[in-house]
Backbone as CSV, one residue per row, in Angstrom:
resi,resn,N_x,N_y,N_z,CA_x,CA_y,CA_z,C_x,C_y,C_z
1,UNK,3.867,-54.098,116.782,2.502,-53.825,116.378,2.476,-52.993,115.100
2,UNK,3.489,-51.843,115.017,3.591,-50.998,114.071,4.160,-52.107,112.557
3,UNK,4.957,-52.706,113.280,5.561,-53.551,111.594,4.330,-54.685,111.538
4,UNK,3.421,-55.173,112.087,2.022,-56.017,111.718,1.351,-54.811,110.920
5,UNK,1.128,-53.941,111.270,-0.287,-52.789,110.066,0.474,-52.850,109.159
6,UNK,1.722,-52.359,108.923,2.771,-52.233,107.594,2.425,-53.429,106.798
7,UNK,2.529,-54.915,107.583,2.920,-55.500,107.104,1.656,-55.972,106.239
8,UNK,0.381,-55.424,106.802,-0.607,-56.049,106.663,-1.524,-55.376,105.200
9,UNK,-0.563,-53.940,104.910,-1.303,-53.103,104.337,-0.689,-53.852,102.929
10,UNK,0.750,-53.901,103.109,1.663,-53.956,101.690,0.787,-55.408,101.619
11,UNK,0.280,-56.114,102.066,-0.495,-57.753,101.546,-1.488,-57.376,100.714
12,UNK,-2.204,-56.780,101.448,-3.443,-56.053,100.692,-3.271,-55.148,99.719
13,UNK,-2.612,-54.414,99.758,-1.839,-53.462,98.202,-1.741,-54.378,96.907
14,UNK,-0.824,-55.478,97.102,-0.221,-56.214,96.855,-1.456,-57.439,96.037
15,UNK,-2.707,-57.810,96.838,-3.554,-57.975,96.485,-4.443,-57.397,95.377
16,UNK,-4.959,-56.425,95.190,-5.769,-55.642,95.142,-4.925,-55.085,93.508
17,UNK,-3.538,-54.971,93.603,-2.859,-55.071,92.077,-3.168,-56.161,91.382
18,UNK,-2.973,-57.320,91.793,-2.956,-58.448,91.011,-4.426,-58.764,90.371
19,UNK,-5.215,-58.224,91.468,-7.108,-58.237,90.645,-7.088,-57.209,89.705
20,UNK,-6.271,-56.064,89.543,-6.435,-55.106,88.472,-5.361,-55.322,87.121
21,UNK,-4.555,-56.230,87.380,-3.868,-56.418,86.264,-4.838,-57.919,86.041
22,UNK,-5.172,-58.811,86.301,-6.003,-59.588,86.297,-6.942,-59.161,85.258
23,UNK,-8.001,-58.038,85.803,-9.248,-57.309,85.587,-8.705,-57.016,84.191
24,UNK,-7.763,-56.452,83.903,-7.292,-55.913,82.439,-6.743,-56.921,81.814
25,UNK,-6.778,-58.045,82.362,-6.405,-58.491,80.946,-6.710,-58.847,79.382
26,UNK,-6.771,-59.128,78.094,-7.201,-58.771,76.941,-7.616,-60.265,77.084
27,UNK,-9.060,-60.108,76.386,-9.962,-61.108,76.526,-10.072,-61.815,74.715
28,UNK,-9.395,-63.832,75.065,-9.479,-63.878,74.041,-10.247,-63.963,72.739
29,UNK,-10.000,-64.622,71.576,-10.928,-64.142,70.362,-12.122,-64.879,70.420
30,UNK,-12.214,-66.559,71.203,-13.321,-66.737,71.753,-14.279,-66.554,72.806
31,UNK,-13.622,-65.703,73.793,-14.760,-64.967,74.291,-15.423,-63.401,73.493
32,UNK,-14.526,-63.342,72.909,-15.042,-62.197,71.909,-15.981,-62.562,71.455
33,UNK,-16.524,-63.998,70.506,-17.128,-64.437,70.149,-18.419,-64.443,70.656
34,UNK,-18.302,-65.308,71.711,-19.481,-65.546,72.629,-19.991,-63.922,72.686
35,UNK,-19.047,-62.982,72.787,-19.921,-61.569,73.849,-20.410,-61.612,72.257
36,UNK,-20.139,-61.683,71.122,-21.276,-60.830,70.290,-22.294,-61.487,69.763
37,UNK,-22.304,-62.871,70.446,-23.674,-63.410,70.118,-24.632,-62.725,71.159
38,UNK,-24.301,-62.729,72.188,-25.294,-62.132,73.396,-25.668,-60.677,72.847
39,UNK,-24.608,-59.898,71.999,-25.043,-58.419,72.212,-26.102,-58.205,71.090
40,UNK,-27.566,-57.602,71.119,-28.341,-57.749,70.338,-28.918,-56.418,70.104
41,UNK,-28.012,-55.599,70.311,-28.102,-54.150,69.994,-27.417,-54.325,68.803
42,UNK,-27.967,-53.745,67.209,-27.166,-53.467,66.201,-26.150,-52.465,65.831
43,UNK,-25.146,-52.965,65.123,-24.097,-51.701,65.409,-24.820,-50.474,64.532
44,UNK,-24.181,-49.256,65.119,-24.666,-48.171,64.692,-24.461,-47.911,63.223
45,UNK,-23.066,-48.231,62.789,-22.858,-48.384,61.123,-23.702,-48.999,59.627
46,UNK,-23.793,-48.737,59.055,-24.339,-49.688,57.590,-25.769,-49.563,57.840
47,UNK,-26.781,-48.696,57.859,-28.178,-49.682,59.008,-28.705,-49.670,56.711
48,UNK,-29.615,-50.970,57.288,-30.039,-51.491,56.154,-31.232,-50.670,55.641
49,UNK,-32.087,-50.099,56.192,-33.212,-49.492,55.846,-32.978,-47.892,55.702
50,UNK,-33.619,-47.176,54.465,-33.682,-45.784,54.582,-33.989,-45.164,55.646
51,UNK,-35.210,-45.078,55.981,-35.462,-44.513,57.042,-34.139,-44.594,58.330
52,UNK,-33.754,-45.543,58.363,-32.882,-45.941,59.532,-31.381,-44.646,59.199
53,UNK,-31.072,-44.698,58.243,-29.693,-43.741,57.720,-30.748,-42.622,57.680
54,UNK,-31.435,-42.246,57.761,-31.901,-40.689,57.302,-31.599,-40.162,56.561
55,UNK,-32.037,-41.007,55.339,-32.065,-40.649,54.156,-33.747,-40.498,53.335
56,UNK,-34.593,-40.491,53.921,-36.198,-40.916,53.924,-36.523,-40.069,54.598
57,UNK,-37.874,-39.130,54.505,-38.436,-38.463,55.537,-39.594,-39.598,55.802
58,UNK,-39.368,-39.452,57.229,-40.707,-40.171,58.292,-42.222,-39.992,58.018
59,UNK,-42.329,-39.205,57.076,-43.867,-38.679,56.579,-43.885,-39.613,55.267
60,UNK,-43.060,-39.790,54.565,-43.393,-40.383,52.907,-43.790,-41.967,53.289
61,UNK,-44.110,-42.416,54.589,-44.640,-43.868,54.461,-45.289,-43.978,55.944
62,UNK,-46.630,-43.243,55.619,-47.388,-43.102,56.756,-48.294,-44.525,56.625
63,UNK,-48.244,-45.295,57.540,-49.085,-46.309,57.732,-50.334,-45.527,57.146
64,UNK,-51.335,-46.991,56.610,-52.565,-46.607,55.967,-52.676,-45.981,54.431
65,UNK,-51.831,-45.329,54.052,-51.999,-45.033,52.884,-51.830,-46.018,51.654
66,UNK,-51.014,-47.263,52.120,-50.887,-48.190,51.292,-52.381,-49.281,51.615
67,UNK,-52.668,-49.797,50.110,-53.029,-50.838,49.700,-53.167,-52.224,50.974
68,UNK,-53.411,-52.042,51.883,-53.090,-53.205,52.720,-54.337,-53.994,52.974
69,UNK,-54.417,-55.309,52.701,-55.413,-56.190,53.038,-55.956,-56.390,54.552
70,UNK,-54.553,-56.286,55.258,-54.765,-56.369,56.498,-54.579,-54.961,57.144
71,UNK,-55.825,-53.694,56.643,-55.783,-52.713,57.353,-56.971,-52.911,58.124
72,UNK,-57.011,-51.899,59.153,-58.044,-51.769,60.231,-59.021,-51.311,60.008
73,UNK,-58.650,-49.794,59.627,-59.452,-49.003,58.717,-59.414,-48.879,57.475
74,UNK,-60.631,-48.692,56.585,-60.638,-48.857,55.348,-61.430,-46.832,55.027
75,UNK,-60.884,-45.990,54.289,-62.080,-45.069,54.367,-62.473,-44.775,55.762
76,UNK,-62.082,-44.351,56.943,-62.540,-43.880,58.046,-63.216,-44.897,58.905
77,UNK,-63.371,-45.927,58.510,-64.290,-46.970,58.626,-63.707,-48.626,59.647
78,UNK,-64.051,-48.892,60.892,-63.515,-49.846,61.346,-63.860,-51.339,60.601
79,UNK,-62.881,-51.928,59.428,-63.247,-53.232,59.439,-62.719,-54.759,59.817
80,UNK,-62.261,-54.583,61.124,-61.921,-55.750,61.644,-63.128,-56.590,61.608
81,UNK,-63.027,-57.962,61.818,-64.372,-58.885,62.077,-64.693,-58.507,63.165
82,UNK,-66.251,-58.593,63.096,-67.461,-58.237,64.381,-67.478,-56.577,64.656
83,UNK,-66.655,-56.112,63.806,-67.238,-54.742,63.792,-68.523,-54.294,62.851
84,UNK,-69.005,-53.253,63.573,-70.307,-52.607,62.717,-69.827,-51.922,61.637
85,UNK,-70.105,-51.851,60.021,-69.283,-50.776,59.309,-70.455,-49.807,58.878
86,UNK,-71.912,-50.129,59.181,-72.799,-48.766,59.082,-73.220,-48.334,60.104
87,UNK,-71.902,-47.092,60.101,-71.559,-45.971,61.552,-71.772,-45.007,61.345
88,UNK,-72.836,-43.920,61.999,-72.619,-42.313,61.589,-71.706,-41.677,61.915
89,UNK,-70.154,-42.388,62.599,-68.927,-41.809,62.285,-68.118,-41.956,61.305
90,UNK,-68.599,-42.210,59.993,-67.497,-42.826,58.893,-67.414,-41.013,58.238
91,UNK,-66.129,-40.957,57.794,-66.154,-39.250,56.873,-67.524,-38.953,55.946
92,UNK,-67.818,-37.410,56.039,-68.528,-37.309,55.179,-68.178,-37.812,53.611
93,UNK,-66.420,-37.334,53.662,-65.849,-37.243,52.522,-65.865,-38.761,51.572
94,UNK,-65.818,-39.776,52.352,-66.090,-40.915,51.811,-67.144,-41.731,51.430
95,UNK,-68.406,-41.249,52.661,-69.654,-41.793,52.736,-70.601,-40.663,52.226
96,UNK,-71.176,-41.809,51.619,-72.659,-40.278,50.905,-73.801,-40.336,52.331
97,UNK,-74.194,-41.691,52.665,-75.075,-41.204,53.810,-74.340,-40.072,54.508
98,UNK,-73.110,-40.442,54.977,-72.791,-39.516,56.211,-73.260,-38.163,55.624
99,UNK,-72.854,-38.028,54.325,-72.478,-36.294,54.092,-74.295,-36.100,54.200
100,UNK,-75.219,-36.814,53.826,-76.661,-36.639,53.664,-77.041,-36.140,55.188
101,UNK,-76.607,-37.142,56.090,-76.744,-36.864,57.332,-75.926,-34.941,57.896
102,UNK,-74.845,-34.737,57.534,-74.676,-33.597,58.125,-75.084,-32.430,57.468
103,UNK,-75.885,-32.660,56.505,-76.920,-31.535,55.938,-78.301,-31.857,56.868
104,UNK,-78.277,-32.564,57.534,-79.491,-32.514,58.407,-79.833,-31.783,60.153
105,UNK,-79.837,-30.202,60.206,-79.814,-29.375,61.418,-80.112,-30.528,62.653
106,UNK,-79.115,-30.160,63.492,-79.642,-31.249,65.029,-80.909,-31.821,65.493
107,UNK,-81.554,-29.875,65.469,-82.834,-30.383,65.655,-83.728,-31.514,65.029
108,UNK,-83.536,-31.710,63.787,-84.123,-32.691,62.801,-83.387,-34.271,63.180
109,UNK,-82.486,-34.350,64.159,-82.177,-35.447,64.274,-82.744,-36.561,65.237
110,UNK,-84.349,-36.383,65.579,-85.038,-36.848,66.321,-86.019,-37.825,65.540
111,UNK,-85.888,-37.028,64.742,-87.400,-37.744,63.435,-86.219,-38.243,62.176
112,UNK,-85.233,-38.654,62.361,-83.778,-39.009,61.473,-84.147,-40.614,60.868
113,UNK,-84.542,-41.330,62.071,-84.090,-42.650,61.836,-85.841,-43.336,61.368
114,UNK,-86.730,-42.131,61.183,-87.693,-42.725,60.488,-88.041,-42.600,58.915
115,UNK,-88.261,-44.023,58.609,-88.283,-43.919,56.983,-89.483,-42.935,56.796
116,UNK,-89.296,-42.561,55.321,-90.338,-41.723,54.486,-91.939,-42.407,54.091
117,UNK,-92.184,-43.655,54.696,-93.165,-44.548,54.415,-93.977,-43.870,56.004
118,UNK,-93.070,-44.017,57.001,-93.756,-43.638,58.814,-94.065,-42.148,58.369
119,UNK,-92.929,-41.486,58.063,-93.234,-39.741,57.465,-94.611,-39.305,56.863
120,UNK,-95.276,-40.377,55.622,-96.258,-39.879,54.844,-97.322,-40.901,56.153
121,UNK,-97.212,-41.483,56.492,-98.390,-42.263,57.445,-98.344,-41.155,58.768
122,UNK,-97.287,-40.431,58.881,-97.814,-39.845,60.273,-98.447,-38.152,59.733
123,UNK,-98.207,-37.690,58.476,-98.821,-36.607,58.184,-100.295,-37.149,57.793
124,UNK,-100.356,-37.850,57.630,-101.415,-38.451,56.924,-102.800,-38.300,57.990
125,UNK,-101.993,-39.152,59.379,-102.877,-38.918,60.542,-103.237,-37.636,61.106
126,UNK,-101.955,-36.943,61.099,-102.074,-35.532,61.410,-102.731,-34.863,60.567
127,UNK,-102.970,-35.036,59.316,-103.896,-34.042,58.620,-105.205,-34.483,58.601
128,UNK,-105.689,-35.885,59.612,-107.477,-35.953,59.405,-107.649,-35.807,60.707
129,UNK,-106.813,-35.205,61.847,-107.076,-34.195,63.070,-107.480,-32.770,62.641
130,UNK,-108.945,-32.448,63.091,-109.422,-31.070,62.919,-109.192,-30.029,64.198
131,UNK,-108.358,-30.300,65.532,-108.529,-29.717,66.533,-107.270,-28.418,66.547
132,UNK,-106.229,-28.895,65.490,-104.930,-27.810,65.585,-105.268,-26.553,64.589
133,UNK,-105.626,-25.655,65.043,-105.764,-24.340,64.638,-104.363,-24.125,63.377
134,UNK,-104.922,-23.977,62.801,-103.910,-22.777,61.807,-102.762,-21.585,62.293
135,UNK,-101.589,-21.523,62.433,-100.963,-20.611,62.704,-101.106,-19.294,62.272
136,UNK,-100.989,-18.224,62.590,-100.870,-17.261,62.042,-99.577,-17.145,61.239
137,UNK,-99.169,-16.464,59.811,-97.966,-16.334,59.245,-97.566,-15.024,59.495
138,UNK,-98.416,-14.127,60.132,-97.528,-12.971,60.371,-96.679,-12.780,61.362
139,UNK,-96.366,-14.130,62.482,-95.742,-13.886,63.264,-94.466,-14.260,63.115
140,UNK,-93.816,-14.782,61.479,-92.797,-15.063,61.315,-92.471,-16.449,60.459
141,UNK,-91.301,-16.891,60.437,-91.069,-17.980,59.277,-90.890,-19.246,60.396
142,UNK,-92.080,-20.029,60.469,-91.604,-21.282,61.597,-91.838,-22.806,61.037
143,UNK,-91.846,-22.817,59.677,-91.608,-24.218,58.972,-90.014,-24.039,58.829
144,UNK,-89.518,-24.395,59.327,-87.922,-24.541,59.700,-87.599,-25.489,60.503
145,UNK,-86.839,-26.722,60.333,-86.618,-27.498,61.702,-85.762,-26.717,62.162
146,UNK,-85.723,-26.608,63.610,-84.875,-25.690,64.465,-85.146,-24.474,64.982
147,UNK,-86.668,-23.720,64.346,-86.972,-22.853,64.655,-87.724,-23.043,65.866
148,UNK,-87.669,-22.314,66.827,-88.157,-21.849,67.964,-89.799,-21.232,68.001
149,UNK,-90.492,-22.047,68.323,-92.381,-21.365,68.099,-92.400,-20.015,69.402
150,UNK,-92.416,-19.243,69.070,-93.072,-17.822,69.985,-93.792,-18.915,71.115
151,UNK,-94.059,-18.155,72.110,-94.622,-18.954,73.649,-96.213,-18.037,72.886
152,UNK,-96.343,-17.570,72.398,-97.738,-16.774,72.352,-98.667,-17.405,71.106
153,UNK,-97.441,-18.213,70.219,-98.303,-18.999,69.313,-98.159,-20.096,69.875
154,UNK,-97.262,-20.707,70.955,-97.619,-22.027,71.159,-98.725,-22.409,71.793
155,UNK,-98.908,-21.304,72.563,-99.937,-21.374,73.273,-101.274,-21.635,72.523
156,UNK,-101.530,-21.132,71.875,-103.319,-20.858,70.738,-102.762,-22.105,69.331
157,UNK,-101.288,-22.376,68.799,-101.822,-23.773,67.920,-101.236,-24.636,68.136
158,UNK,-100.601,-24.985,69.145,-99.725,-26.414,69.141,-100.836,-27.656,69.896
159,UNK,-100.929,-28.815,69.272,-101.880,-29.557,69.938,-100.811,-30.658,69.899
160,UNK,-101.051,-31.568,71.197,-100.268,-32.860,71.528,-100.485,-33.657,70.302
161,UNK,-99.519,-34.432,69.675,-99.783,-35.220,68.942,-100.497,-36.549,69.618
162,UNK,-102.060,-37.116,69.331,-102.235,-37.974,69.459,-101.584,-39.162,69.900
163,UNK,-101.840,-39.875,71.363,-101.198,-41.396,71.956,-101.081,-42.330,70.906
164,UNK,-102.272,-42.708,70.305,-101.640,-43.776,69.420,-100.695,-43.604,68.444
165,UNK,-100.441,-42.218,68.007,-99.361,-42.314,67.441,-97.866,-42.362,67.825
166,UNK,-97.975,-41.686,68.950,-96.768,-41.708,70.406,-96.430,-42.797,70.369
167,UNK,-97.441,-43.746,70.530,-97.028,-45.409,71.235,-96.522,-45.795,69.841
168,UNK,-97.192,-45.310,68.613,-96.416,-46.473,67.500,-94.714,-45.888,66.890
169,UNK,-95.033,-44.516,67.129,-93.730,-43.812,66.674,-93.175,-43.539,68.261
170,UNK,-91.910,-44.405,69.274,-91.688,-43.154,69.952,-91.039,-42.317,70.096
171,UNK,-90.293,-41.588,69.063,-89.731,-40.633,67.931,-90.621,-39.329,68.785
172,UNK,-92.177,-39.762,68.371,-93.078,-38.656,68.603,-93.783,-38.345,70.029
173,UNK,-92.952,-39.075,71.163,-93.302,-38.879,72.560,-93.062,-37.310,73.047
174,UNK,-93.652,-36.595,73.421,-93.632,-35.136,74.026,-93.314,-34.129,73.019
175,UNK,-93.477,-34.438,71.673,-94.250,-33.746,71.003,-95.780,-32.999,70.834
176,UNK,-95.331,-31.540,69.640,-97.224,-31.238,69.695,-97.000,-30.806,68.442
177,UNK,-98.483,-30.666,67.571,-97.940,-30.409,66.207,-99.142,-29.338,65.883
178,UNK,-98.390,-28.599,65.069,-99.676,-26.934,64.768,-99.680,-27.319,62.608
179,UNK,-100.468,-26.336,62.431,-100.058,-26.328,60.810,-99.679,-24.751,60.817
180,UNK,-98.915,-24.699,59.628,-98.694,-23.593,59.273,-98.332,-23.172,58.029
181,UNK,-98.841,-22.370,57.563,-98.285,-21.929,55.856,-98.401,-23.528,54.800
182,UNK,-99.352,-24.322,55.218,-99.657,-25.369,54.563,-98.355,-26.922,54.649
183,UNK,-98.016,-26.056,55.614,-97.403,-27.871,56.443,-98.016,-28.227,57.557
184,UNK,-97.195,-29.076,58.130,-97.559,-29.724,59.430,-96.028,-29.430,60.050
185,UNK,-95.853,-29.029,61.268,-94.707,-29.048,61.735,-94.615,-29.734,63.439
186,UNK,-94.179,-30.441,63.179,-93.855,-31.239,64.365,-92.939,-30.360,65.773
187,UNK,-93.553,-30.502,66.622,-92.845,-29.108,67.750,-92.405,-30.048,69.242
188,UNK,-91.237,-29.312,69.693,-91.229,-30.543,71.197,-92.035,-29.335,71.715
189,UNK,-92.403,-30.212,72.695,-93.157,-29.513,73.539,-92.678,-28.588,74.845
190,UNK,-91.660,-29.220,75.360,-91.029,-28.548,76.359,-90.226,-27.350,76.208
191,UNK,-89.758,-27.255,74.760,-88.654,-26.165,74.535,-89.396,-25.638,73.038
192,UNK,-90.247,-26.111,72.608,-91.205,-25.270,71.794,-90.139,-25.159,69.915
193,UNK,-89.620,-26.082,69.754,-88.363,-26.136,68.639,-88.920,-27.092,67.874
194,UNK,-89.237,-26.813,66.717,-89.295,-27.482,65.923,-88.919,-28.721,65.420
195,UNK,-88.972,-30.133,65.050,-88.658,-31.027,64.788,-88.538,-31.692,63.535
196,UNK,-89.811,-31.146,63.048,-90.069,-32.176,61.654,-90.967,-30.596,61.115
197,UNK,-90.862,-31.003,59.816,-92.055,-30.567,58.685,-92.257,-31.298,57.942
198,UNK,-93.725,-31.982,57.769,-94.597,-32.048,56.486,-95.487,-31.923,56.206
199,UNK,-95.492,-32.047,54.908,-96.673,-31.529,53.741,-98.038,-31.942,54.420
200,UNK,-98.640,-30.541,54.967,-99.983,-30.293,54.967,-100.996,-30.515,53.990
């Protein structure tokens, strides 16, 4: 029994060499071949491009700065086809509307998207209304868009701006409008802030 395990081990020893001298053996120049068509990792040596040798800094060819026909953005600006390109996100620095637009206080950005033709037609209406009292000017400087009306003057001159004008502008829904110091100033009503000024 003892000379069967012996005998059985030295087979398998015996085995198990011949797959490792096997395993090592030097593989010839046409399978060499074949392996380096498959290998499609480039060798690390010679690389063809600057950047690739680090010889180039990674900053001196930032996408976009070149001339490209087929860029995305042009100027801050998305122009692929079926995009919109008049956006009030384009840079001020590039666009003159934009920069026009961020000289315009928040508050004023309610009465923004109406032309200067609706502007002189809605003072126009507002100034052949006789019911809005005159402000007092000693209670401070409130032809300002953004300024805040005192609760004690809103009370005595702010009058609702007229429905039909609500319904044609609705820009001017929950608004009220007072005069003051020879404007007209357009006021929300709920938070008493100014909106618009014009010429009284």
């Amino acid at each position: 029994m003892h000379l069967l395990r012996v005998c059985a081990i030295t087979l398998i020893g015996a085995f198990v060499g011949v797959s490792g001298v096997a395993a090592q053996q030097p593989v010839d120049s046409e399978k060499k071949a074949e392996l380096k068509k498959q290998d499609t990792v480039p060798p690390a040596t010679a690389p063809k491009l600057s950047e690739q040798a680090g010889t180039t800094e990674p900053s001196s060819k930032i996408p976009g700065t070149n001339a490209d026909p087929n860029a995305v953005f042009v100027k801050g600006v998305l122009v692929v086809l079926g995009a919109t390109t008049d956006v009030d996100t384009a840079p001020a620095k590039h666009w003159q509307r934009t920069d026009a637009d961020d000289q315009i206080p928040i508050a004023g950005y309610r009465l923004k998207s109406l032309p200067p033709e609706a502007m002189s037609k809605i003072a126009e209406h507002l100034k052949s209304q006789r019911d809005a009292p005159e402000a007092s000017a000693a209670g401070g400087a409130y032809a300002v868009i953004g300024a805040e009306i005192p609760s004690v003057v809103a009370d005595t001159a702010l009058v609702p701006v007229p429905e039909t004008l609500s319904a044609a502008y609705p820009q001017l829904r929950g608004t009220a409008y007072m005069r003051y110091a020879g404007k007209i100033l357009i006021v929300v009503r709920n938070s008493s802030i100014v909106i618009g000024v014009l010429e009284g």
